[in-house]
C-alpha positions as CSV (number, residue, x, y, z in Angstrom):
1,X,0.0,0.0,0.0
2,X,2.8,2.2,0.7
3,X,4.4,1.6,-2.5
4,X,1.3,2.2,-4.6
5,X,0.7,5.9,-2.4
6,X,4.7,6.5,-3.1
7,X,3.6,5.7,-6.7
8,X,0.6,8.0,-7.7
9,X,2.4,11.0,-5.6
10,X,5.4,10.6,-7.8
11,X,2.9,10.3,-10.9
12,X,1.4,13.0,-9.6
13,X,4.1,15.0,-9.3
14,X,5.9,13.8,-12.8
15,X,2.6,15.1,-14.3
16,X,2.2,18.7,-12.7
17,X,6.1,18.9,-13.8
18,X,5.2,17.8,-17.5
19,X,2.4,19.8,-18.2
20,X,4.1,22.8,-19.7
21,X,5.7,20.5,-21.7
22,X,2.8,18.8,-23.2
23,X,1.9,20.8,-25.7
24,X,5.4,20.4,-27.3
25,X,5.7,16.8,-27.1
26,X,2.5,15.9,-28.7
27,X,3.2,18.0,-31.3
28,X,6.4,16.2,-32.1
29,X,4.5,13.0,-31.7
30,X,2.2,14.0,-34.6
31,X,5.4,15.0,-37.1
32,X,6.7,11.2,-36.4
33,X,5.5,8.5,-39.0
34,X,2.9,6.1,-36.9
35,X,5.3,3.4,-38.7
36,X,8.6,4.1,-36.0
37,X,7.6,2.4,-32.7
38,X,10.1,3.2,-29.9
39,X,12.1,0.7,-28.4
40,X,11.0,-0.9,-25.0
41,X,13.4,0.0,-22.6
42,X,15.4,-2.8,-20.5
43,X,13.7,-3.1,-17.4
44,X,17.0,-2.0,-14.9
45,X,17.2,1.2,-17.0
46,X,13.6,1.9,-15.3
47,X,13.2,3.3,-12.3
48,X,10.7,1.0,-10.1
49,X,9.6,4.2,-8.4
50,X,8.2,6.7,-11.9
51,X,8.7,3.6,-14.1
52,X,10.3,5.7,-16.4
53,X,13.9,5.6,-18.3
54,X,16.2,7.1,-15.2
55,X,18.1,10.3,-16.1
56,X,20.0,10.1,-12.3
57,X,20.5,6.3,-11.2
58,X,21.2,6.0,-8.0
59,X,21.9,3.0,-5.8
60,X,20.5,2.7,-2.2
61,X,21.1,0.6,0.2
62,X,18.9,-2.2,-0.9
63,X,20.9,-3.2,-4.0
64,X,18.5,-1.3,-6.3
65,X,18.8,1.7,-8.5
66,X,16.4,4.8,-8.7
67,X,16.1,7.8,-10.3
68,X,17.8,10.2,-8.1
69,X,14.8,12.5,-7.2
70,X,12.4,10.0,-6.7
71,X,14.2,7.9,-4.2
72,X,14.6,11.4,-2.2
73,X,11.1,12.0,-2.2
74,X,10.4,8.1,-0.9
75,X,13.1,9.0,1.6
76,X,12.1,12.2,3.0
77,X,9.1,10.4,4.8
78,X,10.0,6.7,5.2
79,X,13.4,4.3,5.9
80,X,12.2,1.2,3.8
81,X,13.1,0.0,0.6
82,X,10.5,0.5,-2.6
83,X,11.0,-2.4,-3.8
84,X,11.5,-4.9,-0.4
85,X,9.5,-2.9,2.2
86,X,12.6,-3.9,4.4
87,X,14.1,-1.2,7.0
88,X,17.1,-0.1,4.9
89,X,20.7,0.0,6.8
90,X,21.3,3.9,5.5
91,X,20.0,6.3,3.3
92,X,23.3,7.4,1.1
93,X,22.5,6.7,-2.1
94,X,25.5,6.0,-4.3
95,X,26.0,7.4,-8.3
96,X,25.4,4.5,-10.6
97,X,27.8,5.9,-13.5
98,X,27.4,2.2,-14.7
99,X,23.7,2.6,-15.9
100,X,24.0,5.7,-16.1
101,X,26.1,5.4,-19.0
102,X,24.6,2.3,-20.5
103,X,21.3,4.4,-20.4
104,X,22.9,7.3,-22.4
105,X,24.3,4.5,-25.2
106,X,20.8,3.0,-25.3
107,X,19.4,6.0,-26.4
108,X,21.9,7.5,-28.5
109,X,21.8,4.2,-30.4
């Protein structure tokens, strides 16, 4: 339950942040050919929190990688993991150049 709440709020927030934006993307949207489907994503380049491509990765202490502002937000008001519900052991969350970089190939490629 907590996950889902963490969930819509960062929806919610992703949305209020995109909707200047909007306009702009679907008008892009309509200039590309309906034939060119985008590429699906590999699922660790998605952040389990906005399930979107991460920007930021971060690692926490569970093992698992974030996008950076999202695993602040979860942070701010709770010490369990997103994805375990388990106390973590600390809160630093460490750069994940790694993915980070693998991210940026995928979509230069």
């Amino acid at each position: 339950a907590e996950l889902a709440a963490a969930l819509e709020e960062s929806a919610r927030l992703e949305e209020e942040r995109r909707a200047p934006d909007e306009q702009a993307s679907s008008s892009l949207a309509a200039e590309r050919p309906p034939s060119v489907e985008e590429e699906e994503p590999p699922d660790d380049f998605v952040c389990p929190i906005t399930t979107e491509v991460m920007s930021d990765p971060v690692m926490a202490a569970d093992g698992h990688s974030y996008e950076r502002s999202a695993i602040e937000r979860w942070l701010a008001t709770k010490s369990t993991s997103p994805m375990t519900g388990e106390a973590l052991v600390h809160s630093f969350l460490a750069p994940n150049h790694t993915l980070r970089r693998q991210i940026r190939e995928w979509q230069q490629a």
